[in-house]
CHARMM-style PDB file with segment names, atoms N, HN, CA, C and O in Angstrom:
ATOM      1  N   UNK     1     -18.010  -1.496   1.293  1.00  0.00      PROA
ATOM      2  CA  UNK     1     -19.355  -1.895   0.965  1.00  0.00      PROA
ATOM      3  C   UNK     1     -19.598  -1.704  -0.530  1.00  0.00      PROA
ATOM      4  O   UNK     1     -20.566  -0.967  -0.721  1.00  0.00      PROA
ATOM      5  N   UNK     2     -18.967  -2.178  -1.741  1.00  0.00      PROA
ATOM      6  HN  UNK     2     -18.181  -2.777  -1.585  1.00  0.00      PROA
ATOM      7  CA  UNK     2     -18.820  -1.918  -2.707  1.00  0.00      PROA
ATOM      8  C   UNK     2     -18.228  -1.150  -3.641  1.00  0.00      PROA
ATOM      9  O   UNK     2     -18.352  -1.317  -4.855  1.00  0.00      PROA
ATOM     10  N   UNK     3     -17.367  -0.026  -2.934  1.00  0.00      PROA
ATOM     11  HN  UNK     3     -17.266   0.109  -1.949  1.00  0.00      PROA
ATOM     12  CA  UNK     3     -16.818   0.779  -3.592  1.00  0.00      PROA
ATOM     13  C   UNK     3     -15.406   0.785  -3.347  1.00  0.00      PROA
ATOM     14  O   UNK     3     -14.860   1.319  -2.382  1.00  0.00      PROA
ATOM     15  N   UNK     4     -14.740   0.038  -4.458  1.00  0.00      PROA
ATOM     16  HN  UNK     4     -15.184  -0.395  -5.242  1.00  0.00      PROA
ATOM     17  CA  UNK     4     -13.671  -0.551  -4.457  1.00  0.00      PROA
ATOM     18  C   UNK     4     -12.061   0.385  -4.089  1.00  0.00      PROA
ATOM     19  O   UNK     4     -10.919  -0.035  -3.899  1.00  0.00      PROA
ATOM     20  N   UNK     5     -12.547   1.566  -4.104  1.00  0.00      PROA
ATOM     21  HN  UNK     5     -13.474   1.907  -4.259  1.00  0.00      PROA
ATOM     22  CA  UNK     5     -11.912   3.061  -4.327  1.00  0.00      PROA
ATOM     23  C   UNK     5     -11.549   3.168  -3.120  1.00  0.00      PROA
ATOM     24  O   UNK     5     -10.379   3.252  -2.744  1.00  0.00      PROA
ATOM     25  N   UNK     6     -12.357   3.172  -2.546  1.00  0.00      PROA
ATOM     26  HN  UNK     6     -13.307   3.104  -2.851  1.00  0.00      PROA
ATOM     27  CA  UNK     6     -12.676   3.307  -0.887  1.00  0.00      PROA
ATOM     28  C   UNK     6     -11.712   2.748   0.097  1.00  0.00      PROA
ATOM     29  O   UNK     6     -10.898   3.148   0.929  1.00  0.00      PROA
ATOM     30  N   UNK     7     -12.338   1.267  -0.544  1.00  0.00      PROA
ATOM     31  HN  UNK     7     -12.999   0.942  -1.220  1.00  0.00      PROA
ATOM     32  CA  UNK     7     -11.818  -0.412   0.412  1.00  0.00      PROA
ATOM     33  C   UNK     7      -9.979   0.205  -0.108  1.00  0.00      PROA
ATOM     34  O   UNK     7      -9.129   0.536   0.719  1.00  0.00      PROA
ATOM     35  N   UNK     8      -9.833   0.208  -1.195  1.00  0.00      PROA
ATOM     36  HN  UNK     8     -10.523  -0.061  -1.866  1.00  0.00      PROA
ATOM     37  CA  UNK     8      -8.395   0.088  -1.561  1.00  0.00      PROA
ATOM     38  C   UNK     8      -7.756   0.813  -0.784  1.00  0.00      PROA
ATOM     39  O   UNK     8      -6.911   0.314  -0.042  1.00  0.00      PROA
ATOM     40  N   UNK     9      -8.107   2.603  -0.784  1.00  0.00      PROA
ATOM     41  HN  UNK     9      -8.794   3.009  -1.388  1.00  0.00      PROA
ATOM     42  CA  UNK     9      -7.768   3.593  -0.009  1.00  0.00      PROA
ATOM     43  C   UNK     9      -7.831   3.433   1.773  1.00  0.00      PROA
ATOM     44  O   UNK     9      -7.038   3.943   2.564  1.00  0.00      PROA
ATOM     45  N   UNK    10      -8.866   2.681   2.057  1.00  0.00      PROA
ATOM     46  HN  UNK    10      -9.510   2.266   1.414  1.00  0.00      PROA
ATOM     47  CA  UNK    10      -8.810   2.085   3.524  1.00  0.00      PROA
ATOM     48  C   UNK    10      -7.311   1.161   3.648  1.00  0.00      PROA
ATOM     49  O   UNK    10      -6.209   1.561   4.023  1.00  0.00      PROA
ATOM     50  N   UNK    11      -7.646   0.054   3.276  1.00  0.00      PROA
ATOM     51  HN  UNK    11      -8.541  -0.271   2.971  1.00  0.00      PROA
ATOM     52  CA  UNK    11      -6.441  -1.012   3.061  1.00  0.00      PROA
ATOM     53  C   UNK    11      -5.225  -0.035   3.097  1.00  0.00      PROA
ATOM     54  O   UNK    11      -4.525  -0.348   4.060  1.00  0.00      PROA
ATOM     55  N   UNK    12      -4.633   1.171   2.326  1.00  0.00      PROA
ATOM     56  HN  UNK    12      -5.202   1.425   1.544  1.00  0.00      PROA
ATOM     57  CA  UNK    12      -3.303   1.402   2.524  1.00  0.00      PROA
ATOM     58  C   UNK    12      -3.216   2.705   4.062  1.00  0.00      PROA
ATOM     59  O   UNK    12      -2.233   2.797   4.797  1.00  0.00      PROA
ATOM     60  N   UNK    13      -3.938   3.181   4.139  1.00  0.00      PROA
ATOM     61  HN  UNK    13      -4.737   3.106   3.542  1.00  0.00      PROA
ATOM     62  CA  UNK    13      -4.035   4.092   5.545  1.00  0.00      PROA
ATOM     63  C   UNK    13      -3.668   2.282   6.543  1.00  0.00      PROA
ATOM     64  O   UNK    13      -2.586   1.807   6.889  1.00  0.00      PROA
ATOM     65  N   UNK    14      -4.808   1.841   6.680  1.00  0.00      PROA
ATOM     66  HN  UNK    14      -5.686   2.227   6.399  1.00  0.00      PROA
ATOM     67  CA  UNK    14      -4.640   0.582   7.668  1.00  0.00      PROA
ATOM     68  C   UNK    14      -2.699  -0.082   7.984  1.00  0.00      PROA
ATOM     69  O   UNK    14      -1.982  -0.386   8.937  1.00  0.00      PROA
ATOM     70  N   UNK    15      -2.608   0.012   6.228  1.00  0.00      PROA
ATOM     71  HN  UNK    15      -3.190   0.259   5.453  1.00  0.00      PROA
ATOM     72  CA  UNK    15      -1.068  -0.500   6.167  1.00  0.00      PROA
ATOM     73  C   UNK    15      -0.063   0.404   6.372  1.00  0.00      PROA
ATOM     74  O   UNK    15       1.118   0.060   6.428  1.00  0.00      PROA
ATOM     75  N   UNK    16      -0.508   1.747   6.510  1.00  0.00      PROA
ATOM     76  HN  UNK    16      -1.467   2.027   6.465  1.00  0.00      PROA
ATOM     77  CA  UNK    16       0.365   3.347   7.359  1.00  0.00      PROA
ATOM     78  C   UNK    16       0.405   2.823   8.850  1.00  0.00      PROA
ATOM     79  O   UNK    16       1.480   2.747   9.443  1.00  0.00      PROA
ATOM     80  N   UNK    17      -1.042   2.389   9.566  1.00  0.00      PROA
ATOM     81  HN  UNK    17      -1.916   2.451   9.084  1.00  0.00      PROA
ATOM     82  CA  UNK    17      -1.334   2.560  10.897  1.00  0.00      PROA
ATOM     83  C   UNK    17      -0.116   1.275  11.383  1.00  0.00      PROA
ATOM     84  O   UNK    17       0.930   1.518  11.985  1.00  0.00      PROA
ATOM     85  N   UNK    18      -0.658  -0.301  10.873  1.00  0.00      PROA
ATOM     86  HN  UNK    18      -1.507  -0.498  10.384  1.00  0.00      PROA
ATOM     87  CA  UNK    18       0.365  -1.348  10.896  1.00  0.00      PROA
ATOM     88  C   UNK    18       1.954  -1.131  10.737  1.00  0.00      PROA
ATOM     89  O   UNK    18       2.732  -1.913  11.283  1.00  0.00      PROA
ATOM     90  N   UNK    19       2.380  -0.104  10.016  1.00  0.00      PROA
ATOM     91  HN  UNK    19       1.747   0.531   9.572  1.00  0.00      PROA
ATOM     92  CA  UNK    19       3.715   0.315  10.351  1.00  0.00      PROA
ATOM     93  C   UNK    19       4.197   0.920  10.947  1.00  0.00      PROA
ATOM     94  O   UNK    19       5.421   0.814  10.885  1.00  0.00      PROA
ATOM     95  N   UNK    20       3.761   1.730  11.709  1.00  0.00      PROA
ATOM     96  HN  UNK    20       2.766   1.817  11.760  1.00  0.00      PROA
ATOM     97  CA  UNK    20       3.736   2.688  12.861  1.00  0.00      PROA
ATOM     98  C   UNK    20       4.523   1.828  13.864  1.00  0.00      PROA
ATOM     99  O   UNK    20       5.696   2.121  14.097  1.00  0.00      PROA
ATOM    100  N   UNK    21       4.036   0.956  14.368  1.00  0.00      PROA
ATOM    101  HN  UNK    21       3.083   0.718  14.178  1.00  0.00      PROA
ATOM    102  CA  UNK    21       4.678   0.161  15.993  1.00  0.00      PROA
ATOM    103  C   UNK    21       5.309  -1.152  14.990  1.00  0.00      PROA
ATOM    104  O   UNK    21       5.558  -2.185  15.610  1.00  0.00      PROA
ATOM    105  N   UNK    22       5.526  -1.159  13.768  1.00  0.00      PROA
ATOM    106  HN  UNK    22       5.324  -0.319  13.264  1.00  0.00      PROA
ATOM    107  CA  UNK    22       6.681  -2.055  13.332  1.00  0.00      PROA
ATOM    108  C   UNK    22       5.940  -3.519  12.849  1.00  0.00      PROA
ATOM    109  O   UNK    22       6.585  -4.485  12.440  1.00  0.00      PROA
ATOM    110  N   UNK    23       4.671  -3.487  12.962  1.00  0.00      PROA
ATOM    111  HN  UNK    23       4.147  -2.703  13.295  1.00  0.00      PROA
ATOM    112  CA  UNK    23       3.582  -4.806  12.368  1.00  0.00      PROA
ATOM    113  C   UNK    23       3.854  -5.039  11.101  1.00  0.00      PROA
ATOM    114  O   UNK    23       2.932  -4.965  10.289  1.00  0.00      PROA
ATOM    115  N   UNK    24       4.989  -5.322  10.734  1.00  0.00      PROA
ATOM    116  HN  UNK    24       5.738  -5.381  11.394  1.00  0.00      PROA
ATOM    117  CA  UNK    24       5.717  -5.450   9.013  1.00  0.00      PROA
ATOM    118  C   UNK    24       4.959  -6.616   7.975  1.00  0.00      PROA
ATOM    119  O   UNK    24       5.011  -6.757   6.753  1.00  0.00      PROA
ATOM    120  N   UNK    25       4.338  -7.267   8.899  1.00  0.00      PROA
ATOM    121  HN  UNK    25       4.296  -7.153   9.892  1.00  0.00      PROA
ATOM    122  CA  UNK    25       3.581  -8.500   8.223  1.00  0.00      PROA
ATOM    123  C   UNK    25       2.290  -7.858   7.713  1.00  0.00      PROA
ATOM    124  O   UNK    25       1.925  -7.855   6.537  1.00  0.00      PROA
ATOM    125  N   UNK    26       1.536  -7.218   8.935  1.00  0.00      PROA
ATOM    126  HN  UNK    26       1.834  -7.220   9.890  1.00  0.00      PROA
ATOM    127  CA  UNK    26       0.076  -6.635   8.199  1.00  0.00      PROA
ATOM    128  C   UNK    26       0.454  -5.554   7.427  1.00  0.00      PROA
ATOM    129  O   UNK    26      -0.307  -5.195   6.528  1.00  0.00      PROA
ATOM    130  N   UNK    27       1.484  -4.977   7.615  1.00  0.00      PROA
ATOM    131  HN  UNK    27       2.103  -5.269   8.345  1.00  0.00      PROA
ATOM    132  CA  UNK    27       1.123  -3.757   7.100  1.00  0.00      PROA
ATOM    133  C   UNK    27       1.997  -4.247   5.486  1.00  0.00      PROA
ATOM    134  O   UNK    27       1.991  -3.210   4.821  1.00  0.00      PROA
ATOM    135  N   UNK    28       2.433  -4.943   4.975  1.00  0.00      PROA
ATOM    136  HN  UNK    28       2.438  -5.784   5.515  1.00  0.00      PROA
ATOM    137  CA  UNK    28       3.110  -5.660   3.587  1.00  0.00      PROA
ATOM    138  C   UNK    28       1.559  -6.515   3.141  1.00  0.00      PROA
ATOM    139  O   UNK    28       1.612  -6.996   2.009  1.00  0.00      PROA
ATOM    140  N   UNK    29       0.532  -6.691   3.718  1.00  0.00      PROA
ATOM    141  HN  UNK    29       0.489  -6.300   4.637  1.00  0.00      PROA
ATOM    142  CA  UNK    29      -0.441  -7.574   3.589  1.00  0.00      PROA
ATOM    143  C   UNK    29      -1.077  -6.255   2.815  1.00  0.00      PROA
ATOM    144  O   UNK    29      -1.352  -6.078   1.628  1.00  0.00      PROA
ATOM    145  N   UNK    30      -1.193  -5.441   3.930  1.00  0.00      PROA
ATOM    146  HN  UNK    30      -0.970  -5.586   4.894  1.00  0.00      PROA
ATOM    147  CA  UNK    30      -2.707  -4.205   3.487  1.00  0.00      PROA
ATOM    148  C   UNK    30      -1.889  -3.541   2.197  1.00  0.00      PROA
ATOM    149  O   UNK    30      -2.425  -3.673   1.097  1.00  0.00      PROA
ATOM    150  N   UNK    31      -0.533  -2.785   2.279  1.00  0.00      PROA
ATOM    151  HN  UNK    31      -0.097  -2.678   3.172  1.00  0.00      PROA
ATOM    152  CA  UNK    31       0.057  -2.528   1.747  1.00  0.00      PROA
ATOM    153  C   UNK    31      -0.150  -3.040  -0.033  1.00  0.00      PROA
ATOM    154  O   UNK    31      -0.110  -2.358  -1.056  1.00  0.00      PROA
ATOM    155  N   UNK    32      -0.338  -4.267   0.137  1.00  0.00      PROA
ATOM    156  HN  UNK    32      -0.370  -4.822   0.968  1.00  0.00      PROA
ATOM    157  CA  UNK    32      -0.209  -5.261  -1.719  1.00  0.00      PROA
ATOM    158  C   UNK    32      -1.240  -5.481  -2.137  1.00  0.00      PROA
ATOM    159  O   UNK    32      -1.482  -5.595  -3.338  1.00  0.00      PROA
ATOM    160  N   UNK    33      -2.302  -5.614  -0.948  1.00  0.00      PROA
ATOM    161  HN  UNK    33      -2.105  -5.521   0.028  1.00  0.00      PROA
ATOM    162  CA  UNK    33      -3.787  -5.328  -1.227  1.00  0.00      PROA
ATOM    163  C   UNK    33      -4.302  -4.327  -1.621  1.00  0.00      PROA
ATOM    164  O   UNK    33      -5.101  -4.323  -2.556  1.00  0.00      PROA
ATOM    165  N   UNK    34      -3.903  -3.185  -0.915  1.00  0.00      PROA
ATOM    166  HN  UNK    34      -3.253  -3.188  -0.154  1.00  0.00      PROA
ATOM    167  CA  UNK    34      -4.472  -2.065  -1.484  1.00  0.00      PROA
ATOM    168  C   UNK    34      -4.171  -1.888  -3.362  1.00  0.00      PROA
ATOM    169  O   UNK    34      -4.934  -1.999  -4.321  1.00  0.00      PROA
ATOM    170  N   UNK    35      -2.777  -1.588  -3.256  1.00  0.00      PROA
ATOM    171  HN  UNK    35      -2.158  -1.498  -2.476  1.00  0.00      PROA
ATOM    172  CA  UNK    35      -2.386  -2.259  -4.958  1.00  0.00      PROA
ATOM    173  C   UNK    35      -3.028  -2.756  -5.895  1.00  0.00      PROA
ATOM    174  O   UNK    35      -3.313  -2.222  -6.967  1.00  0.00      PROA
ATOM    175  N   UNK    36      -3.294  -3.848  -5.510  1.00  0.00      PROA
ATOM    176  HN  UNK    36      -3.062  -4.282  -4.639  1.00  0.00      PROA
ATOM    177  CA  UNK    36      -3.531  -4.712  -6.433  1.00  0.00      PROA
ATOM    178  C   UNK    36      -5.472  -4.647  -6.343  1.00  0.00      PROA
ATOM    179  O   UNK    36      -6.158  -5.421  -7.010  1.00  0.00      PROA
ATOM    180  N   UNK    37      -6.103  -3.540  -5.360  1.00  0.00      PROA
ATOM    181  HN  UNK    37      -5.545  -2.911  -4.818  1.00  0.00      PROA
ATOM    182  CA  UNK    37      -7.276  -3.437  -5.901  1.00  0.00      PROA
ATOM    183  C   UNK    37      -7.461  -2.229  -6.714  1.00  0.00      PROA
ATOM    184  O   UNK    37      -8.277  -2.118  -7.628  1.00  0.00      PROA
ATOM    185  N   UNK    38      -6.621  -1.315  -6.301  1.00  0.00      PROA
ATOM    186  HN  UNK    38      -5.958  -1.405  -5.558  1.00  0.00      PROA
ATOM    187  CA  UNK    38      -6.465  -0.138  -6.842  1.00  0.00      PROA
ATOM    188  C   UNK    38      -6.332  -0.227  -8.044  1.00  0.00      PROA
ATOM    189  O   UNK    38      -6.853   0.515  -8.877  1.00  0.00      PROA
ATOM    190  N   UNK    39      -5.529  -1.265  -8.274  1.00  0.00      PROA
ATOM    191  HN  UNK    39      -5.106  -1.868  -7.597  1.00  0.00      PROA
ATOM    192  CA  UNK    39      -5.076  -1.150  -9.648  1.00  0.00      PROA
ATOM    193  C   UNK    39      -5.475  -1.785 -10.544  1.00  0.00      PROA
ATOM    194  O   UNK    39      -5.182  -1.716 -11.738  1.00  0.00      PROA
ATOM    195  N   UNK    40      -6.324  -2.590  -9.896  1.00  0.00      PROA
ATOM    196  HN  UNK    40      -6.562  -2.646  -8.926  1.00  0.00      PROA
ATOM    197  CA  UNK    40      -7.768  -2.869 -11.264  1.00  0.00      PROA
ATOM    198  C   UNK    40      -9.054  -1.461 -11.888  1.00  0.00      PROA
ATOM    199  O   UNK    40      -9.949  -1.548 -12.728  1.00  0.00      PROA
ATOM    200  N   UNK    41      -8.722  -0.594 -11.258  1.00  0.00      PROA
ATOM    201  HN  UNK    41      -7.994  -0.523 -10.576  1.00  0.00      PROA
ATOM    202  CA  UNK    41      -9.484   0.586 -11.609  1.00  0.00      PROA
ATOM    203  C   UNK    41      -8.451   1.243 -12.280  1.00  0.00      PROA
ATOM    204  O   UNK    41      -7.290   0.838 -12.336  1.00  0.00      PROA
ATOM    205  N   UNK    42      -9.100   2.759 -13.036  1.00  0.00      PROA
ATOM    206  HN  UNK    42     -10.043   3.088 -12.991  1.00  0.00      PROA
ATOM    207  CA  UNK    42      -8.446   3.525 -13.632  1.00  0.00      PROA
ATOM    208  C   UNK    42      -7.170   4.145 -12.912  1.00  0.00      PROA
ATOM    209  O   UNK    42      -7.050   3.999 -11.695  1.00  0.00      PROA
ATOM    210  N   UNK    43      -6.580   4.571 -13.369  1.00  0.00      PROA
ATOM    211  HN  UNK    43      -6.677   4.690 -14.357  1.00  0.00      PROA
ATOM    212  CA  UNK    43      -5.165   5.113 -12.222  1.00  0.00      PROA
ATOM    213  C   UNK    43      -5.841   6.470 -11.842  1.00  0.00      PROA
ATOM    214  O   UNK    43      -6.831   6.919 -12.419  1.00  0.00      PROA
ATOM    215  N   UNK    44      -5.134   7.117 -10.718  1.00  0.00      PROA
ATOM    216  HN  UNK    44      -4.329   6.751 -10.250  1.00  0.00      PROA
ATOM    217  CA  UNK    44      -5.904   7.870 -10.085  1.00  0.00      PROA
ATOM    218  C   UNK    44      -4.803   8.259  -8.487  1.00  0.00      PROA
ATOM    219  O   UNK    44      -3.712   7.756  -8.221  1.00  0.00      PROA
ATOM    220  N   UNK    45      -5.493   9.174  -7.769  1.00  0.00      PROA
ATOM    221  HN  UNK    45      -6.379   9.582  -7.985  1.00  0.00      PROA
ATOM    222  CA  UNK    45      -4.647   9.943  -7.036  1.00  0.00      PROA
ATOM    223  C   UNK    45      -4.065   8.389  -5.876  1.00  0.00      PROA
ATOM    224  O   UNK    45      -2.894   8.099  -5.633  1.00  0.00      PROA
ATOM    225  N   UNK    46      -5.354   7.633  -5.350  1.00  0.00      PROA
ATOM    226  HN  UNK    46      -6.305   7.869  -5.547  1.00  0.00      PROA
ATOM    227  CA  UNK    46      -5.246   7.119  -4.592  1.00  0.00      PROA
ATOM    228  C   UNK    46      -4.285   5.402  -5.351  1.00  0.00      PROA
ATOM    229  O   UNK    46      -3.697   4.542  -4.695  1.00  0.00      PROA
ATOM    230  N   UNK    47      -4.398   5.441  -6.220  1.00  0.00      PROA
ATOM    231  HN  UNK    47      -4.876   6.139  -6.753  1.00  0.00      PROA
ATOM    232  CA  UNK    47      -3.546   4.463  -6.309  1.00  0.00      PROA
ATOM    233  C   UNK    47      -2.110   4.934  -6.390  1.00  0.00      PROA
ATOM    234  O   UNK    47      -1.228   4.086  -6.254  1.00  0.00      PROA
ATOM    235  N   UNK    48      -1.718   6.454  -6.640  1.00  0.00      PROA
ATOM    236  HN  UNK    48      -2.435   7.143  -6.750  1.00  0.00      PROA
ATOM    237  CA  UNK    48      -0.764   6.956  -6.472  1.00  0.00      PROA
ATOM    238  C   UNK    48      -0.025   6.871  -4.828  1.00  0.00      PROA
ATOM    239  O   UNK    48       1.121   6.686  -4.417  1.00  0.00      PROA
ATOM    240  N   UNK    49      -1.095   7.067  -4.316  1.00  0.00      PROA
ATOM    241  HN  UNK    49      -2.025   7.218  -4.649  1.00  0.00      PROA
ATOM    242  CA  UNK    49      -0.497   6.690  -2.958  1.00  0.00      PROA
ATOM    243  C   UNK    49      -0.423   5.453  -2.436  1.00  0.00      PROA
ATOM    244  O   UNK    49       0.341   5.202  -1.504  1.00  0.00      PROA
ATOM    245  N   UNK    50      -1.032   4.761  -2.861  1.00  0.00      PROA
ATOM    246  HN  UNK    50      -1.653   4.965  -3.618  1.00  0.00      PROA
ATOM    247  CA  UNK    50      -0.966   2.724  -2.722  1.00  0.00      PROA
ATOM    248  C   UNK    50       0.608   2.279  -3.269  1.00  0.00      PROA
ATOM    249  O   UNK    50       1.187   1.294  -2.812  1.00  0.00      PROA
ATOM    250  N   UNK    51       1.054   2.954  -4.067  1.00  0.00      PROA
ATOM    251  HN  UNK    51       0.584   3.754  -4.439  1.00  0.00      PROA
ATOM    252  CA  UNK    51       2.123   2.604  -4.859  1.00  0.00      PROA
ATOM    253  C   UNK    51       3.522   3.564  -3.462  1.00  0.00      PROA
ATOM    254  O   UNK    51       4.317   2.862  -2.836  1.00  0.00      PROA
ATOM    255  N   UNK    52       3.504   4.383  -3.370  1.00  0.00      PROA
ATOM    256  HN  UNK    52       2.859   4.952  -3.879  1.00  0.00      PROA
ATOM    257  CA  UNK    52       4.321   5.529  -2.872  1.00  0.00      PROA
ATOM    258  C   UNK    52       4.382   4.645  -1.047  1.00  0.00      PROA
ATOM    259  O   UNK    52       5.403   4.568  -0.363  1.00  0.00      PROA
ATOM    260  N   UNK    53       3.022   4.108  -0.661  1.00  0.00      PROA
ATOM    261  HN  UNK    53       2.193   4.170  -1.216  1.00  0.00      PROA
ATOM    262  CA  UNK    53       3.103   3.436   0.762  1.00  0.00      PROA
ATOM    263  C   UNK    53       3.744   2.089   0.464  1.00  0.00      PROA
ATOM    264  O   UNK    53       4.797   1.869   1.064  1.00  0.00      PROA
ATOM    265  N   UNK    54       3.345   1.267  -0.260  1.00  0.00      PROA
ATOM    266  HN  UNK    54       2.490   1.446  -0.747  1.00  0.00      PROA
ATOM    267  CA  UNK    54       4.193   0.108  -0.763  1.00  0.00      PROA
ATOM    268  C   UNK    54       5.406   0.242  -0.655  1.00  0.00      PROA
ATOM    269  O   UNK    54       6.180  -0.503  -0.053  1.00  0.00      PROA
ATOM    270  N   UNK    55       5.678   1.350  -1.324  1.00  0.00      PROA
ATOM    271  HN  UNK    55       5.050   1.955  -1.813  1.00  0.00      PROA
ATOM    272  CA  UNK    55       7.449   1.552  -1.814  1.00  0.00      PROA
ATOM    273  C   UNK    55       8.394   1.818   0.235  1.00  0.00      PROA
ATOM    274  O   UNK    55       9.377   1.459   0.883  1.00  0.00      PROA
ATOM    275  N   UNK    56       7.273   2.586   0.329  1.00  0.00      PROA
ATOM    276  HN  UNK    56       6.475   2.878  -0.197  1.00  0.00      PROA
ATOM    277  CA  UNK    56       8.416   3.136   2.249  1.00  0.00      PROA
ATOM    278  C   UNK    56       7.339   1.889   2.897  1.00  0.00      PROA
ATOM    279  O   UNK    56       7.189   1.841   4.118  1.00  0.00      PROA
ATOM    280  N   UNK    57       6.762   1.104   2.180  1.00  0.00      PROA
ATOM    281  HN  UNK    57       6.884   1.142   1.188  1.00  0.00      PROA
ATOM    282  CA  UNK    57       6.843  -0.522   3.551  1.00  0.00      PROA
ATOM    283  C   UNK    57       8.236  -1.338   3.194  1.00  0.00      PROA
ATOM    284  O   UNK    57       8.893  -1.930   4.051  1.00  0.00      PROA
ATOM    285  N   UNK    58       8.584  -1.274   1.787  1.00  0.00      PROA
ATOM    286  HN  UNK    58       8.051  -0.793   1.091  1.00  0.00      PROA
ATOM    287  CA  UNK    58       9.531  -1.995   1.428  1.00  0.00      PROA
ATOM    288  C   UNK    58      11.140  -1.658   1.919  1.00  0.00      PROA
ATOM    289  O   UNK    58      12.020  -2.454   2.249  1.00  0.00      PROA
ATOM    290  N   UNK    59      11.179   0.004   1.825  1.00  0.00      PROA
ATOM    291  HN  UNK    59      10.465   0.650   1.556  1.00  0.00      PROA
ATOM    292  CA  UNK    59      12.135   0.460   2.580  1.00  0.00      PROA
ATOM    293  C   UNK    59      12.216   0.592   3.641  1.00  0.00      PROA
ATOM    294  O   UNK    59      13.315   0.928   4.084  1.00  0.00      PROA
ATOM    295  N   UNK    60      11.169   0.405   4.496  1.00  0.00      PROA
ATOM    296  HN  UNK    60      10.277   0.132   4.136  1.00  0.00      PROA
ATOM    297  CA  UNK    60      11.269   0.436   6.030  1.00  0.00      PROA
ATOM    298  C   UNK    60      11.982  -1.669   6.219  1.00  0.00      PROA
ATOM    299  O   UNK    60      12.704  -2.086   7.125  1.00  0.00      PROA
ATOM    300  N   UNK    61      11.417  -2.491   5.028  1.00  0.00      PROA
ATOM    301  HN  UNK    61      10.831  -2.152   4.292  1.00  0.00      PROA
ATOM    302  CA  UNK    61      11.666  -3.694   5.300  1.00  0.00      PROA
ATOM    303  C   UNK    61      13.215  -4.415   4.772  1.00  0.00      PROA
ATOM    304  O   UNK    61      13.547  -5.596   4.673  1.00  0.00      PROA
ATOM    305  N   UNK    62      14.062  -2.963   4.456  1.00  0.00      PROA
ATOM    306  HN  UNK    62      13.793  -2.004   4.535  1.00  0.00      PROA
ATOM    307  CA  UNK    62      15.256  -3.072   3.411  1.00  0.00      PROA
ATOM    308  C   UNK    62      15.181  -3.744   2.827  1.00  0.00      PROA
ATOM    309  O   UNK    62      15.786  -4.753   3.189  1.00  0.00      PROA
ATOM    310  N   UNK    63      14.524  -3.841   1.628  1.00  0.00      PROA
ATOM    311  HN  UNK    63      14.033  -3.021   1.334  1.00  0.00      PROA
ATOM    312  CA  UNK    63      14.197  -4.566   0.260  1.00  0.00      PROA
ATOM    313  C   UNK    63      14.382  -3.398   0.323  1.00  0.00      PROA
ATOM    314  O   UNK    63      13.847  -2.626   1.119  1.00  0.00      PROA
ATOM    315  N   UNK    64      15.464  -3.042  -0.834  1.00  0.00      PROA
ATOM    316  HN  UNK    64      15.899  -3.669  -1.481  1.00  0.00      PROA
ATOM    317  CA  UNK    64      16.069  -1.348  -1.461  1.00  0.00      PROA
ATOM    318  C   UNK    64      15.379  -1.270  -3.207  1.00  0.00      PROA
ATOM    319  O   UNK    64      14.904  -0.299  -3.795  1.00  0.00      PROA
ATOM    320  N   UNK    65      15.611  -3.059  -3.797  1.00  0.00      PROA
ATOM    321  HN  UNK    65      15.997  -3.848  -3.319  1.00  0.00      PROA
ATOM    322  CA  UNK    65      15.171  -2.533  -5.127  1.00  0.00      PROA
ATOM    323  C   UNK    65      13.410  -2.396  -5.281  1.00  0.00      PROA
ATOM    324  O   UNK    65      12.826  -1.784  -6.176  1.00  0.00      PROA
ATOM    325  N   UNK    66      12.759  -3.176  -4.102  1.00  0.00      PROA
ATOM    326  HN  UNK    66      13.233  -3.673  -3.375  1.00  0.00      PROA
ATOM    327  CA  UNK    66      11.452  -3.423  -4.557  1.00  0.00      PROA
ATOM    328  C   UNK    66      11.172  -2.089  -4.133  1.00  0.00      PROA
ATOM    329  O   UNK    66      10.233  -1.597  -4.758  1.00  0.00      PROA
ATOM    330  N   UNK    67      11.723  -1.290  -3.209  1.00  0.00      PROA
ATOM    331  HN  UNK    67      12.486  -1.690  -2.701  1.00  0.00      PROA
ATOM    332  CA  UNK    67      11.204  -0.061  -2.878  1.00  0.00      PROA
ATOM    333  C   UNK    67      11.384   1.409  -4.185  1.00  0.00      PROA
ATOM    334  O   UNK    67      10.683   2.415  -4.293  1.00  0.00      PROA
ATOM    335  N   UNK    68      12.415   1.039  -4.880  1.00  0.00      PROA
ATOM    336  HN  UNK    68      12.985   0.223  -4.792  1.00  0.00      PROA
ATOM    337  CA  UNK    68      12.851   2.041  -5.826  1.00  0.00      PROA
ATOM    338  C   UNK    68      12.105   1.461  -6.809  1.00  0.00      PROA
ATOM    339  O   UNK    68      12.033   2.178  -7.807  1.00  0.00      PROA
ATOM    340  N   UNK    69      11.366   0.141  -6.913  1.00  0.00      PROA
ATOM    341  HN  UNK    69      11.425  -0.442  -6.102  1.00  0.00      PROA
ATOM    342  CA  UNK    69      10.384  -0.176  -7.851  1.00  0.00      PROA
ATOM    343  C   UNK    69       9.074   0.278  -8.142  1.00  0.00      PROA
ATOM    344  O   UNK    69       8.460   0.305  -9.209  1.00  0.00      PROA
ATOM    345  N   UNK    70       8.598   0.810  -6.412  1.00  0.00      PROA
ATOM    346  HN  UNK    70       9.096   0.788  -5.546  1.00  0.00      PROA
ATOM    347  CA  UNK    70       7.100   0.736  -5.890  1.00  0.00      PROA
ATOM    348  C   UNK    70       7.433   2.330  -6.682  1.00  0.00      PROA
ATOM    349  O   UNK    70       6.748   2.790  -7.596  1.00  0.00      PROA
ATOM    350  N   UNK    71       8.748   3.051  -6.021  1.00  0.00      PROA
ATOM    351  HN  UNK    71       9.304   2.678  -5.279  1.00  0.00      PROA
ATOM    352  CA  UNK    71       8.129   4.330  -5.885  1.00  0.00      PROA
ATOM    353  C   UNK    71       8.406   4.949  -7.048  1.00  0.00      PROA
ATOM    354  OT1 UNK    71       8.003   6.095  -7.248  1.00  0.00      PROA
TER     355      UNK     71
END
């Protein structure tokens, strides 16, 4: 509801939950979203973790370099 901090930090938990039972599509969706809102704001704890969940969606998806990229 406006607070972009939030939505971003929602978006990568959501893209934790989507990888859980193997939903590799949503959870690479929420996963790049979260990112890429995060990371129009200042850097900060939670984009630290947007980056770190990205990286183990990519290694759970063996993409080895995009994962040693994220993380």
């Amino acid at each position: 509801m406006g607070d972009v901090c939030k939505e971003g930090d929602g978006l990568r938990r959501q893209s934790e939950f989507f990888g859980c039972p193997g939903r590799t599509a949503e959870s690479g969706r929420c996963a790049g979203e979260a990112v890429t809102r995060l990371g129009a704001l200042a850097p900060g704890r939670e984009l630290a973790w947007a980056y770190a969940n990205l990286s183990l969606d990519c290694l759970s998806a063996a993409r080895w370099e995009e994962a040693i990229a994220w993380g």
